[in-house]
N, C-alpha and C positions, 0 to 999 in steps of 0.2 A: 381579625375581621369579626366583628359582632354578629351576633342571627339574623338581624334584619338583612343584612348587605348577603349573607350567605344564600338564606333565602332567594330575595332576588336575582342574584347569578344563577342560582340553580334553575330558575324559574325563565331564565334568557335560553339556558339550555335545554330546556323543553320546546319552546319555541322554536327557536332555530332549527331542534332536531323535529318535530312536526313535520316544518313547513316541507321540509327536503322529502322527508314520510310520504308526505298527500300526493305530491310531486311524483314518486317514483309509482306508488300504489297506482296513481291515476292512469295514467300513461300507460302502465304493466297492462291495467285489467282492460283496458279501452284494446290495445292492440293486440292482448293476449286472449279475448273474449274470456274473462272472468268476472260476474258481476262481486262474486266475492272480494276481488281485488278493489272492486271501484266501491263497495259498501266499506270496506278501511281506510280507503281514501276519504269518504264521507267522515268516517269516525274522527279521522287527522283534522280536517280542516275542522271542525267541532273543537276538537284537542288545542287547536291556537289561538280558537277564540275564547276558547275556558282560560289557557297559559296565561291571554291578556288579564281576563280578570283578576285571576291570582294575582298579577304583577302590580297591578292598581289598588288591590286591598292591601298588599305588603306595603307601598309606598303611600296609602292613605294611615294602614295602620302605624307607619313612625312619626306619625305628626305626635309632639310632648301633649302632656294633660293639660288640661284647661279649666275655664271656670265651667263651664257646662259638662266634659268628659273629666273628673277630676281622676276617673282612674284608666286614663288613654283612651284610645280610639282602638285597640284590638279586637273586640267584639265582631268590626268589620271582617274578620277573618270567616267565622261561620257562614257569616250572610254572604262574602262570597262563594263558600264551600256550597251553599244551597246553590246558587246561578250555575256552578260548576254541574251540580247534578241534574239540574235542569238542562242544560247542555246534551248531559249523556242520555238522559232520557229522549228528546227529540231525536239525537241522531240513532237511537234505538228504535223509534218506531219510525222513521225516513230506511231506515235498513229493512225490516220486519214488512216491510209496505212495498219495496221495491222487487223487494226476495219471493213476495207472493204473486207479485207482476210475472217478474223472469219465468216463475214454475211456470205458469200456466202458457207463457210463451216459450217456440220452439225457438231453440241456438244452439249453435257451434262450440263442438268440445273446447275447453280452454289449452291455449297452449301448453307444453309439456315444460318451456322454459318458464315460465310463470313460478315453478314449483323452485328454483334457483334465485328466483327474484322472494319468494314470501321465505326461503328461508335465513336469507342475510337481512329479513325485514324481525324476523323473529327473534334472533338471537340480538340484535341492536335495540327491540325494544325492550329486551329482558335486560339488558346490561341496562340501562336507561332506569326500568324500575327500581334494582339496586340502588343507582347514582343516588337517585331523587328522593327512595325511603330512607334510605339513610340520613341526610340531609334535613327528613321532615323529622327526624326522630333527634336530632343535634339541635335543632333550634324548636321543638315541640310545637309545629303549624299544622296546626287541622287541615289546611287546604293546602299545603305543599303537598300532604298526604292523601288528599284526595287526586292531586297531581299526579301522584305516582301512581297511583293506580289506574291513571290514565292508563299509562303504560304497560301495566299488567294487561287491563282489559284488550289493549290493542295486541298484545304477544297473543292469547290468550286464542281472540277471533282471528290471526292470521295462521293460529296451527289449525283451525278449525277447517279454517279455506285450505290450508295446505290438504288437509284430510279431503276435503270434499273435493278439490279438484284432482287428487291422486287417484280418487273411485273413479270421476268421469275419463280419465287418461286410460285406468288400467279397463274398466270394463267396456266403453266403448260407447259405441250407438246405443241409447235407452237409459244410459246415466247421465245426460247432458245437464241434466239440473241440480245433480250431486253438490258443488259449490255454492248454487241458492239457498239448498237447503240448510249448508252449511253456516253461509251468510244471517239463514233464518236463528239457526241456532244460537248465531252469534250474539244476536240483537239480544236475542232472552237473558244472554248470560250478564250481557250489558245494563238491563235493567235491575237482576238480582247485585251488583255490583255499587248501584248508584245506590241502593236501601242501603246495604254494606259500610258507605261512605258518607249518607245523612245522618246515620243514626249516631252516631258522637258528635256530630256537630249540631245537632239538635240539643244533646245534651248538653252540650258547653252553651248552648244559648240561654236553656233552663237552668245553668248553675248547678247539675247534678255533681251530688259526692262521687267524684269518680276514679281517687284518687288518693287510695288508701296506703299504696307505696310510699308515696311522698310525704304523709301526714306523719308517718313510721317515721320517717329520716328528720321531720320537724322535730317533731317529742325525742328522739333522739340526741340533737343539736341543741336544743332546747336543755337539756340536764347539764350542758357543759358550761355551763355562764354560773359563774359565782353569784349564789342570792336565788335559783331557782329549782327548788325542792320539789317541783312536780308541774304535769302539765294536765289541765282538764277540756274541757272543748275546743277542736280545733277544725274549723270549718277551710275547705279551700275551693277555689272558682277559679277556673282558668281563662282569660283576657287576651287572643292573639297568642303569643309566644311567652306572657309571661303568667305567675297562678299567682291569686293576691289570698292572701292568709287572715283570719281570724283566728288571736289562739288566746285562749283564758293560762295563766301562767300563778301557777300554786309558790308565794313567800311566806316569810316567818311573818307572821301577825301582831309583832312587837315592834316591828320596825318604824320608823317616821316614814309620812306619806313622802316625800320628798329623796328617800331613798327607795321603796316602791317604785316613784320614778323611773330611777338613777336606772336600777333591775332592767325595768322596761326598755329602756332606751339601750340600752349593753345587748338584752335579749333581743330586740331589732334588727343591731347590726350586726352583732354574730350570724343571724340568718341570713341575713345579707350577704355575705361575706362567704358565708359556706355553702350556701344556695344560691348561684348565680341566679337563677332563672325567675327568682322571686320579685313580685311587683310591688306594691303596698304591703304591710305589713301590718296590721293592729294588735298590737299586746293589752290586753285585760287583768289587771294583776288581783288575784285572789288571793284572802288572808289565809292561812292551815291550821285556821282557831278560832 
């Protein structure tokens, strides 16, 4: 299975696992009087309209290159990571807006079961994080990874809720809004989360060097091809799921241009070959005299 097709499965099972989320959250905080529970319900249903996009940029992203994208269509990936944070952001201030509504209004302690309900909410969406960063880190998608921190975010504000509705439970009459406030907390942490999750996809928009590990393992891979005695500039830009390379490559200066070539094209596919993950390739071959 290639990264793309991983991706997208991955990306089915965030969905699926949402929709069932919003579902049980809803329902919980509706009949358990917890606005916290119904503010992660809001987050959920946020969560599967983000999942969609994801799903739509992985599957716009595997369209082949063309005469106007000669180096893919992956870019799409950031600019969905942005939609994705825009997402989080709205259902952060829909939470932060409703959580200041609830304070000032008076309600009923939340139920005691609720706390049974947010914790098998917690622990499935911490497993979920794992699945999904993992996942984003096997096929390198900026927005899988913003995916998964979907899920963090949601563990994150349902231990928040657990906390706030565990104050209203244990102290009683005069803590009723303990899980608003909780709710309130949540939303902030959801907006430090979304900065968190633009700020590399920003850069991969800008093409920043960001990617000095890789550039190591280039110029390293790069010394193993016969005819190449050194490597000088080596720029790389990540596209989607795959980094496309510029690298200046140090030969003997005696040589014909047509072995120069030869060099070039060997050093190509060695990278190819030893760097799955790499897109375009351009070899630059410098003389060492």
């Amino acid at each position: 299975m290639n990264n793309e097709q991983t991706a997208i499965r991955t990306t089915y099972f965030s969905i699926i696992g949402n929709t069932l989320l919003a579902l049980i959250k809803g329902i919980a905080g509706v009949f358990g009087n917890s606005y916290a529970l119904i503010a992660d319900a809001i987050e959920s249903i946020t969560d599967i309209f983000a999942s969609f996009l994801v799903l739509l940029g992985f599957k716009y992203a595997k369209r082949p290159a063309d005469e106007n994208h000669p180096y893919g269509h992956g870019k799409i990936e950031p600019l969905v990571t942005f939609a994705v944070v825009a997402f989080l952001v709205v259902s952060a201030t829909i939470i932060a807006y409703e959580s200041i509504q609830n304070i000032r209004t008076p309600h009923k302690i939340p139920k005691s079961w609720t706390l049974i309900v947010l914790g098998g909410i917690i622990a499935w969406k911490e497993i979920s994080f794992q699945i999904v960063i993992r996942k984003s880190k096997e096929t390198n998608s900026s927005s899988l990874k913003a995916d998964a921190w979907h899920h963090r975010s949601d563990a994150i504000t349902s231990v928040m809720a657990f906390i706030g509705i565990l104050i209203a439970i244990i102290f009683g009459k005069g803590y009723e809004t303990a899980d608003d406030w909780a709710a309130l907390g949540a939303s902030a942490f959801i907006l430090y989360n979304s900065y968190l999750i633009l700020r590399p996809a920003l850069g991969e928009v800008m093409d920043e060097q960001l990617y000095d590990d890789l550039i190591i393992i280039i110029r390293e891979k790069s010394m193993e091809v016969p005819g190449v005695l050194g490597t000088e500039k080596c720029f790389v830009r990540k596209a989607g799921m795959k980094y496309h390379v510029d690298l200046h490559a140090i030969v003997n200066g005696k040589v014909s241009v047509k072995i120069g070539h030869e060099i070039a094209h060997k050093l190509k596919d060695y990278l190819h070959e030893e760097i799955p993950n790499l897109g375009q390739v351009l070899i630059h071959i410098e003389p060492n005299e």
